[in-house]
N, C-alpha and C positions, 0 to 999 in steps of 0.2 A: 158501371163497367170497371172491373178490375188491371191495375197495369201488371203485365207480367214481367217478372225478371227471371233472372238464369244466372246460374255457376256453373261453368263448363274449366275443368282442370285433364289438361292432356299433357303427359311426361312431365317436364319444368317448368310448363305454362298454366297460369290460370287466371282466369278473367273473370271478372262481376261486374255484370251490366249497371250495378248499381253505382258503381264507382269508374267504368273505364269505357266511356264513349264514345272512339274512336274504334275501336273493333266491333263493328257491324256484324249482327248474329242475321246469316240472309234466312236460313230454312233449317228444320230439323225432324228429321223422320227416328222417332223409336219404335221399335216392337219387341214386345214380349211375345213369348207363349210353350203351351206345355207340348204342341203335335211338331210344327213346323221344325226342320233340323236344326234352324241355326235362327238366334235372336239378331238383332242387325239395329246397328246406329249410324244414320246417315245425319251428316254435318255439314253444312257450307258457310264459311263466315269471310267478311270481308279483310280482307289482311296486306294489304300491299305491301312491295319488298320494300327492305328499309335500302337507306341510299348508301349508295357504292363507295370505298374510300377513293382518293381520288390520287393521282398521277404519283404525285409525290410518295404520298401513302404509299403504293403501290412499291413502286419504286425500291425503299426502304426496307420493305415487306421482303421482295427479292434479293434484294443484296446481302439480307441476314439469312438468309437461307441458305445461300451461295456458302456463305462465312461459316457456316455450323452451328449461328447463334438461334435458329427455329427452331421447334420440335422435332423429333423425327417423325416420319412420315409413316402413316401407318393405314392400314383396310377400317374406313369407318361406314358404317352401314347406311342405304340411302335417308335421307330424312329433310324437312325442308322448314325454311324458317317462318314463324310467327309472332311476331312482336321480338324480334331479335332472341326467341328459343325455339330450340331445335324439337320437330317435334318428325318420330318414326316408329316405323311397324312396329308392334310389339310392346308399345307406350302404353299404359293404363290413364283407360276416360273414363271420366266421372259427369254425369251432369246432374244437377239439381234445380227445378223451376220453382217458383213462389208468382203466389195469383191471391190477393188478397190473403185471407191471413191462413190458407191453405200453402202450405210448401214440404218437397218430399225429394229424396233423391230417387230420379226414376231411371237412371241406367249405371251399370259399371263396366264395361267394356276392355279388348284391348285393340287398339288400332290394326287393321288389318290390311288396308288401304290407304295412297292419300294420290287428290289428283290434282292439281295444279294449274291455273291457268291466270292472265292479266286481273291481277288484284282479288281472285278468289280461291281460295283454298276448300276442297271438297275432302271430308276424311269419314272413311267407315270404321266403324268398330264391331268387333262379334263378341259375342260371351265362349265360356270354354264349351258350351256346347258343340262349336265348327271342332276346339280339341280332342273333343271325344269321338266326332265324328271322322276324322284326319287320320284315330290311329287304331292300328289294329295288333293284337299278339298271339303269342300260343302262350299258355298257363293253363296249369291243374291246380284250383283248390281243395283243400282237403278239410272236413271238418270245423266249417266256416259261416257265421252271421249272413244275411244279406248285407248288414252297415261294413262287416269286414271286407268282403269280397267288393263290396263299391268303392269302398275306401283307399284301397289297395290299388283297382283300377285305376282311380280319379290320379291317384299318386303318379301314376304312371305315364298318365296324361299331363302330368304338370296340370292341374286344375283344384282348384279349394274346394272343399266341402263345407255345406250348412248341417244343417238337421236332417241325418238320418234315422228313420228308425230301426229298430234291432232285424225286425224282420226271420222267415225262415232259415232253421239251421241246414246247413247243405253239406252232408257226407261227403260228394264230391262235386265238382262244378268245374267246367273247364271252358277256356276264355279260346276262342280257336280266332284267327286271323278272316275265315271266310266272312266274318260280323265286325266290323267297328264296334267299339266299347261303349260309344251310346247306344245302339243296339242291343247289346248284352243288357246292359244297365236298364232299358225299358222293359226288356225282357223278365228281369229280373221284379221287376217293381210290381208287374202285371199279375203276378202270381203269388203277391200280397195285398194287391188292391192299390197300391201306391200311386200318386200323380210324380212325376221326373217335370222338375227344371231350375233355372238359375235365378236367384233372388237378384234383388235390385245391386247386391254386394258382390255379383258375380259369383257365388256359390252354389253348388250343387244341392239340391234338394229331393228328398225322399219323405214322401210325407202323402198321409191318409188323410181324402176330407171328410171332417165329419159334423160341419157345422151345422145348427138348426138354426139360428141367428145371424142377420145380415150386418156385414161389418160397414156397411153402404147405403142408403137408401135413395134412391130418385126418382124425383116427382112429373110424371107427365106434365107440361105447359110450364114447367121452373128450371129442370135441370134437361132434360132430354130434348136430342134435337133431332132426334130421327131413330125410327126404331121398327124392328122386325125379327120375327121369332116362326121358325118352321115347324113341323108337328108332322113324323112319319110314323109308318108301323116298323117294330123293332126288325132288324136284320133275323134275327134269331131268337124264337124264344123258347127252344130244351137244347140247355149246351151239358154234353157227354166229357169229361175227361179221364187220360187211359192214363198211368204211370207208366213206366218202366217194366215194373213188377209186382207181384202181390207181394210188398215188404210190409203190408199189415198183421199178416202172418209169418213173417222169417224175419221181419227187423230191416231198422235201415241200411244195416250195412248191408245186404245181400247184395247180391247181383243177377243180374236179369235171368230168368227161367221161364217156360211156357208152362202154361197151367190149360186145363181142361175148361175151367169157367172162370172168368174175370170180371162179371160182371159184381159182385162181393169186395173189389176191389177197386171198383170207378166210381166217382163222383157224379152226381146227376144235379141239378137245376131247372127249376121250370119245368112247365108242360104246352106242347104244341107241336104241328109238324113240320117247322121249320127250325128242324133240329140242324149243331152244330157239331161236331164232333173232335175235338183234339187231343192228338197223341203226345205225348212227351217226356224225355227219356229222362228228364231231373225232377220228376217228381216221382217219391218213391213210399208215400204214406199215405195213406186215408185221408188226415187232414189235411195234407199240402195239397192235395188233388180237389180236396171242399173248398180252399181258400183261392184256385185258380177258378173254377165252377165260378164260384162267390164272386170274385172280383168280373171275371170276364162277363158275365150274365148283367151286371149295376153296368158295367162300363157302355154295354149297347142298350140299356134300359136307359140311361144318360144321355148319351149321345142322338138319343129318336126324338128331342126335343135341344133346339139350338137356335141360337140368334145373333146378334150384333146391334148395338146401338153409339150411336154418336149423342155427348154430353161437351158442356162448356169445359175444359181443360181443368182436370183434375191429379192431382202428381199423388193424391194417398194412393189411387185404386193400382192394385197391384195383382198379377196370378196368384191365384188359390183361394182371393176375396170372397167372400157370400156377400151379394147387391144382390138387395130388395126392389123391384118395379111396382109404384102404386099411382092409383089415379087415371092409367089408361082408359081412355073409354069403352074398351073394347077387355071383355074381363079375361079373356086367354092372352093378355099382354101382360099380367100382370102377376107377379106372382117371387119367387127368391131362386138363385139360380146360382152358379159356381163359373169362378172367371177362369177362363180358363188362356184369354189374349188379351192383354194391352198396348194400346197405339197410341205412342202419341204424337202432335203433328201443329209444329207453331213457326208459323210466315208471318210475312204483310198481307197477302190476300185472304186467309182463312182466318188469321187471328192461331189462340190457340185452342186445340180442339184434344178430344180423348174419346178415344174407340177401343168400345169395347167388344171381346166375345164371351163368350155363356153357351151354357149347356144346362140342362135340367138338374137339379139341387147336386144330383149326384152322388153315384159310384157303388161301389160294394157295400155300403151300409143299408140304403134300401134294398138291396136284393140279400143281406143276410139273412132275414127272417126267414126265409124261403127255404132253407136245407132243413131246420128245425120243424117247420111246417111240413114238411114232406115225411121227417120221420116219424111225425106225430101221425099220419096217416097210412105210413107202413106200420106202425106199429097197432095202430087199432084193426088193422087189415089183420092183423095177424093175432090178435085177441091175446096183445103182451099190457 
């Protein structure tokens, strides 16, 4: 059995278990993930106040204040002490665990919360994703990347970006106030295929999965302590997308016109009769209308296979991993999947534990083949 350590650094404080004793780590809840709004670091460590100056002190204290020999007095924001530093809203946490010779930094946060009580201190942290969700604008862009137009947002949000990709170009795009800006942002991702969330550095990320190889693998009866995997029929399997307008024929700068037949102009995926059908005004080309088809059709082709498993406390596994499952005895348990949650979760009574979620390998890359295949069948249909 491995001993776990920790590095937890909040504002001007930092502590390693390895070296500082007396600061009692009681409990610690992380989560990741790409669906839920907001990622969350819950923290509770033993911290009792340090001791009081005394009469005299005191004393001395006031009388220079009285004199004008103190600071002047000034609005300093609520915040409360820990090992004699101040720690408050808005701080950046850091924590990093080590568990035999696996160690990884598994959260970066900024303090959102702190709650106080005889000798314990409770402190949340969220990633900029609560930033993104918090704020809303009006903006037009004009002639603009996906990476510029997040970019741009993210900025606006006061939030760092990681790796974005270039993504569609957008004639026009506009950021309206009715949608919070991670809203927009997933919106935007959706209609490239993209997975939206925040790396372990608290960065924004934009980024396609397209892995065939598992960066993870876990063995039934060594690494896995509990596991379970669902398996439905797809929500939808012929999804319709309508643009704006035929700008396959007028270009994309046009602007919206009615036309006699549109259908020359929409995107198709799949066949069945639980068709899905959507409209939308920013997509204004043949292909942007194939790459939302494309993405949206992998995304519930993904999603109709999902699970959760609990493993012995691992700090690599991170969103967006491919973990491989082998050895189940039951052969539909087993198989490589896309993480799409990480939990993780170290006390006195559980030890430390990591939860994870998964989906089926995933995404727009398996349902690419499919627009190719359909036109290869329009087109023998039509003896081209």
């Amino acid at each position: 059995m491995f001993k776990v350590h920790y590095k937890l650094s909040i504002g001007d404080w930092t502590v390693n278990s390895q070296d500082d004793l007396r600061t009692e780590f009681i409990t610690m809840e992380l989560n990741h993930s790409m669906n839920l709004p907001a990622d969350t670091c819950r923290i509770s460590v033993y911290a009792p106040s340090t001791p009081q100056p005394g009469l005299l002190e005191q004393a001395v204290s006031a009388a220079a204040g009285a004199l004008g020999f103190g600071n002047e007095e000034k609005e300093e924001p609520f915040s409360v002490q820990v090992r004699g530093k101040a720690i408050k809203q808005g701080d950046r946490l850091t924590v990093e665990l080590i568990t035999g010779d696996r160690s990884g930094k598994v959260m970066t946060a900024d303090v959102q919360s702190i709650e106080s009580s005889f000798g314990q201190t409770k402190i949340v942290g969220t990633t900029g994703k609560q930033k993104l969700a918090n704020t809303r604008i009006n903006q037009v862009y004009e002639n603009q990347t996906l990476r510029q137009i997040v970019e741009n947002l993210s900025r606006q949000a006061e939030v760092e970006t990681g790796e974005i990709e270039t993504g569609s170009s957008y004639p026009y795009f506009i950021a309206h106030e009715s949608k919070n800006l991670l809203k927009h942002i997933c919106e935007l991702a959706m209609r490239d295929g993209l997975d939206v969330y925040f790396d372990t550095d608290n960065k924004l990320t934009l980024k396609k999965f397209n892995k065939s190889n598992p960066d993870h693998t876990f063995y039934f009866g060594i690494d896995i302590l509990d596991l379970q995997i669902s398996h439905h029929p797809v929500a939808s399997d012929h999804i319709l997308v309508y643009g704006e307008s035929p700008a396959s024929q007028q270009g994309a700068e046009t602007w919206h016109w009615i036309a006699k037949d549109l259908s020359p102009f929409r995107s198709e995926v799949g066949q069945g009769k639980k068709t899905l059908s959507i409209q939308d005004g920013t997509i204004r080309t043949k292909d942007a209308a194939d790459r939302l088809a494309t993405s949206k059709f992998g995304a519930i082709k993904d999603y109709s296979t999902w699970g959760q498993m609990k493993i012995l406390g691992n700090p690599k596994v991170k969103v967006a991993d491919a973990v491989e499952i082998k050895n189940a005895q039951k052969p539909e348990l087993n198989g490589l999947f896309k993480v799409i949650s990480v939990g993780h979760v170290f006390n006195k009574q559980e030890g430390y534990l990591t939860f994870i979620g998964f989906t089926g390998q995933g995404g727009a890359e398996k349902a690419g083949n499919l627009l190719n295949q359909l036109a290869g069948k329009l087109a023998g249909a039509l003896g081209l």
